[in-house]
C-alpha positions in Angstrom: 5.9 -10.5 28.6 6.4 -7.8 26.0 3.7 -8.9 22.6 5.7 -9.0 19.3 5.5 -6.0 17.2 3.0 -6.5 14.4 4.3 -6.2 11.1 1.6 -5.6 8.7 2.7 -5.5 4.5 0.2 -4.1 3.0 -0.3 -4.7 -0.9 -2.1 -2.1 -3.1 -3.3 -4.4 -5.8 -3.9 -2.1 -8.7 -3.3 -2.3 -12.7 -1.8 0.2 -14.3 -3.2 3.2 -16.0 0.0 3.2 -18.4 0.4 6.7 -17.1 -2.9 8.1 -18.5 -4.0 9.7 -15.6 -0.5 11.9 -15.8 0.0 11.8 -19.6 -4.1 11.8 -21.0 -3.5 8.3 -21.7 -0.6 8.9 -24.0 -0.5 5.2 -22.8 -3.3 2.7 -22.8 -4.2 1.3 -19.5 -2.4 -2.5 -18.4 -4.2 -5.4 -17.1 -3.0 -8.7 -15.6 0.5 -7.9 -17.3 1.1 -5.0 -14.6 0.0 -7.6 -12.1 1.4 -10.9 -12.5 4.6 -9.3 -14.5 6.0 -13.0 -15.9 5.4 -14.7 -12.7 8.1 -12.1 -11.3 4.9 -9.9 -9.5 2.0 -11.8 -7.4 3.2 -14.8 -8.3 6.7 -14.3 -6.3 5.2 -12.3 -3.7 2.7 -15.1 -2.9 5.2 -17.5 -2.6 7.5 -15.7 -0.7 4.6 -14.9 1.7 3.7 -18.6 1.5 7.7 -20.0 2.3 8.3 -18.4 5.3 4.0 -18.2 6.6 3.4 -14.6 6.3 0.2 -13.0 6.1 -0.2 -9.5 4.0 -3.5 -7.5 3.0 -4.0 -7.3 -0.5 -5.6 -3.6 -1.3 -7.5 -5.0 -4.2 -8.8 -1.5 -7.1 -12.2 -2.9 -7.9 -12.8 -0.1 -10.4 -10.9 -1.2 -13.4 -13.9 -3.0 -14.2 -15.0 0.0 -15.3 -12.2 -0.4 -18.4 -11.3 -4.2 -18.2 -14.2 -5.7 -17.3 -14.8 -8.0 -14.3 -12.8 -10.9 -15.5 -9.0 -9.6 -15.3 -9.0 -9.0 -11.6 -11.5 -11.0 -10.5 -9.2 -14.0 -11.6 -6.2 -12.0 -9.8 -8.6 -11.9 -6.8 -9.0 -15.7 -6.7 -5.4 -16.5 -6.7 -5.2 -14.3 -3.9 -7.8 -16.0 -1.9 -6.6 -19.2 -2.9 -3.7 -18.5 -1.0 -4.8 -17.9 2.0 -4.2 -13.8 2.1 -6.6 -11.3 3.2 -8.0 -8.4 0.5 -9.3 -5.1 1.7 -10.7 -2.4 -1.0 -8.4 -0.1 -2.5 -10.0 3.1 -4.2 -8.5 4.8 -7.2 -10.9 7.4 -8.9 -9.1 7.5 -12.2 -10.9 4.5 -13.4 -14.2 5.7 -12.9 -12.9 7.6 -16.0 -13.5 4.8 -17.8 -17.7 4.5 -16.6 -20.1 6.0 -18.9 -22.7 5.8 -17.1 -21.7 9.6 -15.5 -18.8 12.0 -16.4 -16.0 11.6 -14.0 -12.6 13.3 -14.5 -9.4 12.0 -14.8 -8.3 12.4 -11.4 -6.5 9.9 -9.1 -7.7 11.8 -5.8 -10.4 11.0 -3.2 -9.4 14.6 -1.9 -11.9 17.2 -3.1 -14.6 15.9 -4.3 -18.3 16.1 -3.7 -20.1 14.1 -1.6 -22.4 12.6 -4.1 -20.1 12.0 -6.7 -17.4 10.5 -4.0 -20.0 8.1 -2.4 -21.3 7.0 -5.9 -17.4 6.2 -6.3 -17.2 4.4 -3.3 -20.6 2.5 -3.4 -19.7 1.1 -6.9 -16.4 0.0 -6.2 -17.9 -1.7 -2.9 -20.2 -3.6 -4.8 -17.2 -5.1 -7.1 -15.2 -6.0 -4.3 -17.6 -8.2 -2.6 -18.6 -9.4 -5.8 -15.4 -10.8 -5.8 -14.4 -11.4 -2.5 -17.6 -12.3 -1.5 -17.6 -9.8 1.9 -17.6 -6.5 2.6 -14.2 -5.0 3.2 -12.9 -3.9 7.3 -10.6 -1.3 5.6 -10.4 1.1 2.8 -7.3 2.4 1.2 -7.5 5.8 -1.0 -4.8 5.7 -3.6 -1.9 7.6 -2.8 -3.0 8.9 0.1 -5.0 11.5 -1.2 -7.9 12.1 1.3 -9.8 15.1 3.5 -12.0 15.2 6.3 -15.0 14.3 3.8 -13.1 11.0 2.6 -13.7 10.0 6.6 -17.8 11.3 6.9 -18.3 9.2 3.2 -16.9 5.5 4.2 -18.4 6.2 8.0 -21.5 6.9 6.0 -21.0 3.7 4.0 -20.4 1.6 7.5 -16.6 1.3 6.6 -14.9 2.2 10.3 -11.2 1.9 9.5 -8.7 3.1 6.7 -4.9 2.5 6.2 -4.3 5.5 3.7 -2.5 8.1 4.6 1.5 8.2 3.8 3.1 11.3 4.4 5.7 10.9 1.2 3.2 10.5 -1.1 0.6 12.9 -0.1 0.2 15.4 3.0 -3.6 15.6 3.6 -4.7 18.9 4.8 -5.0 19.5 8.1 -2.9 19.0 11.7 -4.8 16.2 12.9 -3.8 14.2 9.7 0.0 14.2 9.8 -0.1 10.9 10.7 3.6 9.1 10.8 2.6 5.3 12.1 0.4 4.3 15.0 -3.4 4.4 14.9 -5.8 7.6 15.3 -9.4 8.6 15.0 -10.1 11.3 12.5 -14.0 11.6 13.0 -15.1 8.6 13.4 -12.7 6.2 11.8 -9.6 4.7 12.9 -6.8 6.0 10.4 -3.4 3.1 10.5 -0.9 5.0 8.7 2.2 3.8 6.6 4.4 4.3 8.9 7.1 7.0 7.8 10.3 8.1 9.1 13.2 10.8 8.9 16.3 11.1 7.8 18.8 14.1 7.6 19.4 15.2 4.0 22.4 17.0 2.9 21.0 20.6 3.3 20.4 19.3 7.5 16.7 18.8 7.2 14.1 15.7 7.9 12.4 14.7 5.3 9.4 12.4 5.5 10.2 9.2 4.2 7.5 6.1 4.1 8.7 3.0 4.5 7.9 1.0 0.6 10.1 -2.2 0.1 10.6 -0.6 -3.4 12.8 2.5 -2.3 14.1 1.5 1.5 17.1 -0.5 2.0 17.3 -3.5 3.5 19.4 -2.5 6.4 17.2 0.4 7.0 14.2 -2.2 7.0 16.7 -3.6 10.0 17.6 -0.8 11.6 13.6 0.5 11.7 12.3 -2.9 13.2 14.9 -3.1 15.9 14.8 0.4 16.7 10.8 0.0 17.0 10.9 -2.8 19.0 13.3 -1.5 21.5 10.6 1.3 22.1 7.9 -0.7 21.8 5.9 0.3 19.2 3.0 -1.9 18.6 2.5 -1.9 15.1 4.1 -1.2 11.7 2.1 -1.2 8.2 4.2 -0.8 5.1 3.7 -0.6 1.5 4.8 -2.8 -1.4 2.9 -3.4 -4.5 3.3 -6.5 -6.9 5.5 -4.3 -9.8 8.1 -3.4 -7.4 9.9 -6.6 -7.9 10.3 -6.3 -11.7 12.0 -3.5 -13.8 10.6 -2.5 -17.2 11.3 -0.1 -19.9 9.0 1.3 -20.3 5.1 1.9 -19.0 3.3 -0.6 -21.6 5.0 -3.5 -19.8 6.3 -4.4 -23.3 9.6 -5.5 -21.8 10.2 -6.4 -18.4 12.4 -8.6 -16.2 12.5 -9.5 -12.5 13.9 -6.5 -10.0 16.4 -8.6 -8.1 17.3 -6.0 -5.5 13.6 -5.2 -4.2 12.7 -9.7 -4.5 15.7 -9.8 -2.0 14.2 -7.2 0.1 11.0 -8.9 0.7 13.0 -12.4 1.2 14.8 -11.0 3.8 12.2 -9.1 5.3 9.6 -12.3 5.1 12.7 -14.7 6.9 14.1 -12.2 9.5 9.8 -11.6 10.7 9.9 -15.7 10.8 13.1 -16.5 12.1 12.6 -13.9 15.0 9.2 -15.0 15.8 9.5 -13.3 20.1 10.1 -9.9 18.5 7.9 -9.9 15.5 4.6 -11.6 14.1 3.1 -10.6 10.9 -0.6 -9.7 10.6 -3.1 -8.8 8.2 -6.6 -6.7 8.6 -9.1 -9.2 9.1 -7.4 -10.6 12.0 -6.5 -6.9 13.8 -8.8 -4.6 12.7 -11.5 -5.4 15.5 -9.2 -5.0 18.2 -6.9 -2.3 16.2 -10.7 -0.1 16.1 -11.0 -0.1 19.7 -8.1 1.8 20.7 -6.0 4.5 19.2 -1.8 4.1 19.8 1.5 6.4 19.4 1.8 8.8 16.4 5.9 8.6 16.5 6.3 12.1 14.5 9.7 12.4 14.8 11.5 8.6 14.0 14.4 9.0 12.7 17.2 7.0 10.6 20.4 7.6 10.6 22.0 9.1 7.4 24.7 6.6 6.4 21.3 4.3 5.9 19.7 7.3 3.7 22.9 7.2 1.6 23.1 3.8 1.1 19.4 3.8 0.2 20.5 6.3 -2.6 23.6 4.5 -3.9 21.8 1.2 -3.9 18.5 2.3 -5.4 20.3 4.9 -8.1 22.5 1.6 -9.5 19.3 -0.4 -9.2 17.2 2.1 -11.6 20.8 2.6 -13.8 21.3 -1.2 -14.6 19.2 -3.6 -16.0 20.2 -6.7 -15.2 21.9 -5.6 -11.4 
């Protein structure tokens, strides 16, 4: 009998820079506020994920500490554990900004660094996260997806064997063997899970790359892309959400905020319909696949592709969304 495709959400647990590291801090950076949003962030996603028994990886950004302290997110971190999710290490080097202790620029990328200063980044931020996770993480996610062959020889270095980075909307890495669209696949020596991303055909007859984020595909694209996967059977799927999708705000100081109605549906209905059809789908997270996961690569699907009336609908929906602040 066929396994059920293993849905993976995967939650990059970060607060916000307030747009410094695109503005020079025009905006001062947000703690718990970009987080918990109200009880409208991590405190609905944890209970959605609780209602209908889903597990998710948390990504948690251990080098805010450098700004906020260890406090702020280590009390996030708890609430997460408490829960009974999993947390893997998310690395964004635009904190390190913040660390006195050397001069580090400004710069959210992972990608073109040197090895010393890119392993000092990494070591630090390892020795947060198990400070407050009490264990050393199975997986390591570069924010945004900005990585390079070097990225892979530092973590392998650091005895880290897998990472779930790469998304080809956000950020195409250079080089052929990392256009990575969903699967699994060994660059060097570790075991790369992409987002997974898709295609659809724009209005000028191209495919562009789209990766699947509950905060900017549709519901019935969410549908369309788990039935359509299953029917080929694809093994796994690892998408993207974060916990200030599901609340809109005016601006980036979180000064005003209130609860994004369309994207909390999306993740109700996605949560339900993984539950409900239980044959076809299970939910996992990375501490419970990422031994097996390392010991075998699967299918890079390049070229899955969506059907446009979804990518329209996507548009329409999303635009009105982003237009209206109480829709």
């Amino acid at each position: 009998m066929l396994k059920p495709l293993e849905v993976l959400i995967s939650v990059d647990t970060s607060f916000s820079l307030g747009e410094g590291s695109k503005k020079h801090l025009k905006y001062s950076p947000i703690g718990e506020r970009s987080i918990l949003c109200d009880g409208n962030g991590l405190g609905f996603m944890l209970d959605a994920l609780d209602r209908f028994h889903i597990n998710a990886s948390f990504f948690i950004e251990t080098a805010n500490e450098s700004y906020f302290g260890a406090e702020p997110m280590g009390k996030i971190v708890k609430k997460i554990l408490l829960s009974g999710q999993d947390t893997q290490l998310m690395v964004n080097p635009s904190w390190c900004y913040f660390d006195k202790s050397a001069k580090y620029s400004i710069s959210d990328s992972c990608a073109g660094r040197e090895y010393i200063e890119l392993r000092t980044i990494l070591e630090k931020s390892l020795k947060t996260f198990k400070k407050w996770c009490n264990k050393k993480p199975l997986v390591i996610r570069a924010a945004n997806g900005q990585v390079d062959q070097l990225f892979y020889k530092v973590i392998y270095d650091l005895g880290i064997h897998m990472s779930s980075s790469i998304g080809l909307e956000m950020n195409i890495p250079h080089g052929k063997e990392m256009l990575l669209y969903s699967g699994r696949s060994r660059i060097a020596d570790i075991m790369e899970v992409p987002l997974f991303t898709y295609q659809d055909k724009d209005i000028m007859g191209g495919y562009p790359s789209k990766t699947w984020q509950i905060a900017t595909s549709s519901w019935k694209e969410m549908v369309y892309i788990l039935k359509k996967a299953r029917k080929m059977e694809v093994e796994s799927i690892v998408l993207l959400t974060k916990p200030s999708d599901y609340i809109k705000k005016k601006s980036p100081d979180y000064s005003e905020i209130t609860q994004n109605r369309i994207n909390q549906e999306r993740l109700l209905k996605l949560c339900s319909f993984i539950n409900e059809y239980d044959q076809d789908f299970v939910s996992v997270d990375f501490s419970t696949t990422a031994e097996g996961w390392n010991k075998s690569e699967s299918n890079n699907i390049k070229r899955f592709k969506v059907p446009t009336r979804f990518r329209n609908g996507r548009k329409i929906e999303n635009l009105i969304n982003k237009m209206f602040w109480n829709f």
